[in-house]
N, C-alpha and C positions, 0 to 999 in steps of 0.2 A: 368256484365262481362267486364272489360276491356279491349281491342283491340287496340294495336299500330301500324299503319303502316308505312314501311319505303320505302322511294325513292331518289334517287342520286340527283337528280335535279326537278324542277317544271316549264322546257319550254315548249313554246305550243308545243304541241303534242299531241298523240293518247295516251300511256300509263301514262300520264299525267292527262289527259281530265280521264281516266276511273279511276285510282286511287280518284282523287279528287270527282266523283262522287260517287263512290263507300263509301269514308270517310264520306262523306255528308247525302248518303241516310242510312247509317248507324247508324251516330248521331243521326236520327231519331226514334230510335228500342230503348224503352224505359228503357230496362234494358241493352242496352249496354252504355259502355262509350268508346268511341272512337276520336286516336288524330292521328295525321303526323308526321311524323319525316321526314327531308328532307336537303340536302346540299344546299348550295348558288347556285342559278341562274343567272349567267351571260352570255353574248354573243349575239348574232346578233338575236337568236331564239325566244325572247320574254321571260315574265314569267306571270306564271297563280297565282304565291304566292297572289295576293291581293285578290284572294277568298276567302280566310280566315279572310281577315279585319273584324273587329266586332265580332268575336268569340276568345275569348280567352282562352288559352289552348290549341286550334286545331290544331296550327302548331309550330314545335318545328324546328331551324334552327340549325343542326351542321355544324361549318365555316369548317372542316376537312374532311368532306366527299365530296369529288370533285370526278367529272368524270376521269381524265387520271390517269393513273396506279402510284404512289409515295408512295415508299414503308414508307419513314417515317410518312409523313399524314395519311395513309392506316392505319399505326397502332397506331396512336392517336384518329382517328374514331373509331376505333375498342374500345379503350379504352372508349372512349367517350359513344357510346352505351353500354357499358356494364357497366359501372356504372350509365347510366340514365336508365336502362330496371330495376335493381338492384336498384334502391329506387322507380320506379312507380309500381313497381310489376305487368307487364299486363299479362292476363292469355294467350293473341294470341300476336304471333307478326307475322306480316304479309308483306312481304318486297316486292320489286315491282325493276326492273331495273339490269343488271349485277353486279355496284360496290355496291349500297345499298343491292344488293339480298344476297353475299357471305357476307358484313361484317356483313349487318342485322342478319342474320341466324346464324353466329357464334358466336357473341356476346348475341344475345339473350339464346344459346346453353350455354354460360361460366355463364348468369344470372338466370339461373336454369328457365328459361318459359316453361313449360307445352307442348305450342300447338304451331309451328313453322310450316309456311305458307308461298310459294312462289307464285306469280304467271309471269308466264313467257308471258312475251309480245312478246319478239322476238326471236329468236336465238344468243347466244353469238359467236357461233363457225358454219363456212361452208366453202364454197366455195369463199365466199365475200371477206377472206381475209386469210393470207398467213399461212405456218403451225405452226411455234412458236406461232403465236397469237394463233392459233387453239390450240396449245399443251398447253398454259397457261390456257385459259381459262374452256377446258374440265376439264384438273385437278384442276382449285377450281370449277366449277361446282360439280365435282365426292364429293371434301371434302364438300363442302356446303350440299351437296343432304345427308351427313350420318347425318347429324340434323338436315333435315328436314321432318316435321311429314308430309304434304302432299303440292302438289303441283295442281297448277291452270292454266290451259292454254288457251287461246281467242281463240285457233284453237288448232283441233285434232291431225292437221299435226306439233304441238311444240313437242305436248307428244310422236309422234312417235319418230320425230329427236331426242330426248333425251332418249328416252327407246334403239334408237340403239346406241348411245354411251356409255349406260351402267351405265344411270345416273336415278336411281329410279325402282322400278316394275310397271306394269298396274295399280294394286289397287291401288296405290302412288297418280292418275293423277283425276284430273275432269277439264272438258271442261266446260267452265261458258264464255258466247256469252260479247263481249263488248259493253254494253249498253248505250244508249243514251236516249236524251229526246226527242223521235220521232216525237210532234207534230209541234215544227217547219219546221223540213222538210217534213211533208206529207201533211201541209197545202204551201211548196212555191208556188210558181207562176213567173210566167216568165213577172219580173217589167222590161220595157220599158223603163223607168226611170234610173231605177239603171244601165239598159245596158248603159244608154246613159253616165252616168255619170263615165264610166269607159270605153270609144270609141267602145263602141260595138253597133252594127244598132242593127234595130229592125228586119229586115231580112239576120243579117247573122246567120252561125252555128256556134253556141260557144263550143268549145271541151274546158272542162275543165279539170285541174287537180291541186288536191290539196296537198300540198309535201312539205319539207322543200328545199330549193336549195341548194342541196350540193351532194356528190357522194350518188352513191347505190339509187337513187331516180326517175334516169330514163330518166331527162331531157335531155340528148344529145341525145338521143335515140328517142325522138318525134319529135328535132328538124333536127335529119338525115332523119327524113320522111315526116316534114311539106310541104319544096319546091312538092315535087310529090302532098301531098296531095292539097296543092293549085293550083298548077298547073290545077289538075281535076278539084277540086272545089273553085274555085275563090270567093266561100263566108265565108269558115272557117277561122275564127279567132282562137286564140290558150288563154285560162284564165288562167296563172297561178298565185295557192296562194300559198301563203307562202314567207318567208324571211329568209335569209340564206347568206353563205358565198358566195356562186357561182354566186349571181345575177348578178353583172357586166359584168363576162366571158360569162355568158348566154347572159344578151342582146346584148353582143360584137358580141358572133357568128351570133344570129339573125340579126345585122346588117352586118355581113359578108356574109349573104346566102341571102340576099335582102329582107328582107322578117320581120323586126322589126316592120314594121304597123299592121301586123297580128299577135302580138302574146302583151298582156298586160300582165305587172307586176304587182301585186297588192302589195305585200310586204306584210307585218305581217298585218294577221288582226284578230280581237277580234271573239273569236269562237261565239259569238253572230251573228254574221254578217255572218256567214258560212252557214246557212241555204239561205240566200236570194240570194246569189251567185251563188249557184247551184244549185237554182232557174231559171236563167238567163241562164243555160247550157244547152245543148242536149243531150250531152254525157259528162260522165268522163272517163278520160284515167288515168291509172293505174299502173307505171311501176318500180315498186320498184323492186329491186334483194335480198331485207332483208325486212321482214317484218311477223308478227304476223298474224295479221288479218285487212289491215290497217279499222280506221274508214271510211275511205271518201267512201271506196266501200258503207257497209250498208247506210252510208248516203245520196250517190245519190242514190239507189235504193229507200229509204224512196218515195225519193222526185219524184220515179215515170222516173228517166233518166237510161236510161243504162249503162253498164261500160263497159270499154275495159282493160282486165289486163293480166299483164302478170301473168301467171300459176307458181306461187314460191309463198311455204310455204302456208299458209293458204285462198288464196285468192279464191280457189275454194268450198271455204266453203259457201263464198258470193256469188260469181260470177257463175252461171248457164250454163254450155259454151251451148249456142242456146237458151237459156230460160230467163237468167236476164241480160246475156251480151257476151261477145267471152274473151274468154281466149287466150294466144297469150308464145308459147315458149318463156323462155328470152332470147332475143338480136334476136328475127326473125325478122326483119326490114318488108320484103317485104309481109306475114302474118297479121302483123300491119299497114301495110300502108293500105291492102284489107282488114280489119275489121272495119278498118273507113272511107276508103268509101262506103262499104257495107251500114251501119248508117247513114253516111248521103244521101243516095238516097233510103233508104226503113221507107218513114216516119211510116207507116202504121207498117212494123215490129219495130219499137224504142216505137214505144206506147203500143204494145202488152207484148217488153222486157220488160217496165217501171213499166204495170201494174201489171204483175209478178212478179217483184222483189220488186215494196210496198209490196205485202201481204206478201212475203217470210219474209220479213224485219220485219214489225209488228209484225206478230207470234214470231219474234224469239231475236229480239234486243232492246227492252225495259230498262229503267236504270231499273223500279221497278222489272221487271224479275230479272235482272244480283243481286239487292239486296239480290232481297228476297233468291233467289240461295246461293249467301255467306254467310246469315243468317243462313240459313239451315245448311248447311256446317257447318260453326263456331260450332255451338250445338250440331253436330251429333262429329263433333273430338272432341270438350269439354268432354264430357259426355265419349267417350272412352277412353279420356286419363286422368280420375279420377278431372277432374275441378269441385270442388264441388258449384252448382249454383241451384239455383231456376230460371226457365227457367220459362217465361209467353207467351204463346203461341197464 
């Protein structure tokens, strides 16, 4: 059975990281044949494309399918996929991101596919941003959603926001967890080393968080509560990863509220290295206003650290509020300021949160779970919607 999947872009990220594992552990399943289809990656955000080096066939680059809205590019990708779905013949096409998600889906719809697959990582339309945007993008949402056979969401809380706009029915949705390869962060360790070589002591508290730097992500919002929280405690440092547009204006403010020696920039780093880092934490803080299901939550939990998030969209799926970490209204400042020094003065309670939120993790975020989940799937819509296949089980 042949499975195409399609994504806007391939920077580091969360729905990046799970698509490409997802392609990966797929390739694996011996009677599927499975490839990528994916737009050019440019910008400050890094690109994961060179996972694909050495396999040939696996990732297909349309130069046409860019992130910003351009209506004549829009319709020469659209072009574009509809006559590469129309000579590979796949029996799924599987799309992943807002612009690959609608053109993926409609194109694949004009090349007569079978079985049409979204899965929703984030929310295209809310609060986050203003109502024309919201008015555009529910309605290709609404037209994507009439050719799509079924949809897949990282959190429960995607499939509700979309069934109240009127985008799909219940039966339509399955929640499939975004899976990772759990055993580097349930073996980290807190390397002394690695703190040093990134100015962290061996006794301070390291609040992590790991985020692209750019709006909607939360950063001026840690660093309006850093001063108070240092203030109390004079030993938190602040880790943040990731790389983005905002870092300069970030560390400007951090050097405008006195306080730059506590807080490290690590910039882009290779997801390989994401395990040992949040290793070296105590806590991850959380504070995105858009977001699926982000990874970092299940992955410090992995690692046995508690999280601190703010309560939007999926995050309470991870996050346990009193059991794997505190959930925190978004934008309650003063709420967050007392849930992280709650954590940093109840060591005893952060190892109880941590041991908690490993096992919740393990049970339930595995990449080979998230597979075998989309395998199942794949066969169970094959088979309904007349894909004639010899399935080996």
């Amino acid at each position: 059975m042949r499975v195409s999947h399609v994504i806007t872009r391939l920077i580091v990220g969360g729905a990046q990281e799970n698509t490409i594992a997802s392609v990966l552990g797929l390739r694996s399943r011996k009677d599927l044949q499975v490839d990528l289809i994916s737009g050019p990656t440019t910008g400050p955000e890094g690109s994961l494309a060179s996972t694909f080096d050495g396999l040939p066939g696996a990732l297909t680059i349309i130069p046409e399918l860019i992130r910003p809205v351009r209506p004549f590019q829009d319709w020469r990708a659209l072009a574009r996929l509809t006559a590469l779905f129309a000579r590979t013949h796949p029996h799924i096409v599987h799309t992943h991101s807002g612009k690959a998600g609608v053109l993926g889906r409609l194109a694949a719809h004009r090349a007569g596919v079978p079985v049409i697959i979204h899965t929703i990582h984030g929310p295209s339309f809310g609060d986050f941003q203003g109502a024309l945007a919201n008015f555009i993008f529910r309605a290709a949402e609404r037209r994507a959603a009439r050719v799509t056979t079924h949809f897949i969401t990282v959190a429960q809380a995607m499939a509700d926001q979309y069934l109240a706009a009127g985008i799909g029915k219940p039966e339509n949705y399955t929640r499939i967890f975004s899976g990772f390869d759990l055993q580097p962060f349930l073996a980290a360790q807190n390397d002394l080393a690695l703190r040093k070589r990134h100015g962290l002591g061996a006794d301070d508290f390291v609040v992590g968080k790991i985020a692209r730097l750019f709006e909607l992500k939360g950063h001026d919002d840690l660093l309006d509560v850093a001063p108070a929280v240092i203030g109390a405690a004079p030993k938190v440092k602040f880790l943040l990863i990731g790389g983005g547009e905002w870092r300069q204006r970030l560390e400007a403010r951090a050097r405008g509220l006195g306080i730059a020696s506590r807080f490290v920039f690590t910039g882009l780093v290779k997801p390989s290295e994401i395990p040992g880092l949040v290793g070296c934490m105590d806590v991850l803080v959380h504070l995105s206003r858009r977001e699926g299901l982000a990874r970092a939550l299940p992955q410090a939990l992995a690692a046995a650290r508690p999280v601190v998030c703010y309560d939007c969209d999926g995050a309470r799926e991870a996050c346990q509020d009193g059991k794997t970490g505190f959930l925190v209204k978004p934008g309650d400042l003063p709420t967050l300021h007392d849930r992280l020094l709650q954590l940093v003065r109840n060591a005893i309670g952060r190892q109880q949160m941590g041991a908690t939120g490993q096992q919740f993790v393990r049970d339930r975020f595995s990449v080979e779970q998230m597979v075998g989940e989309l395998d199942r799937l794949y066969r169970r819509l094959a088979g309904e919607h007349g894909v004639e296949m010899k399935f080996n089980h």
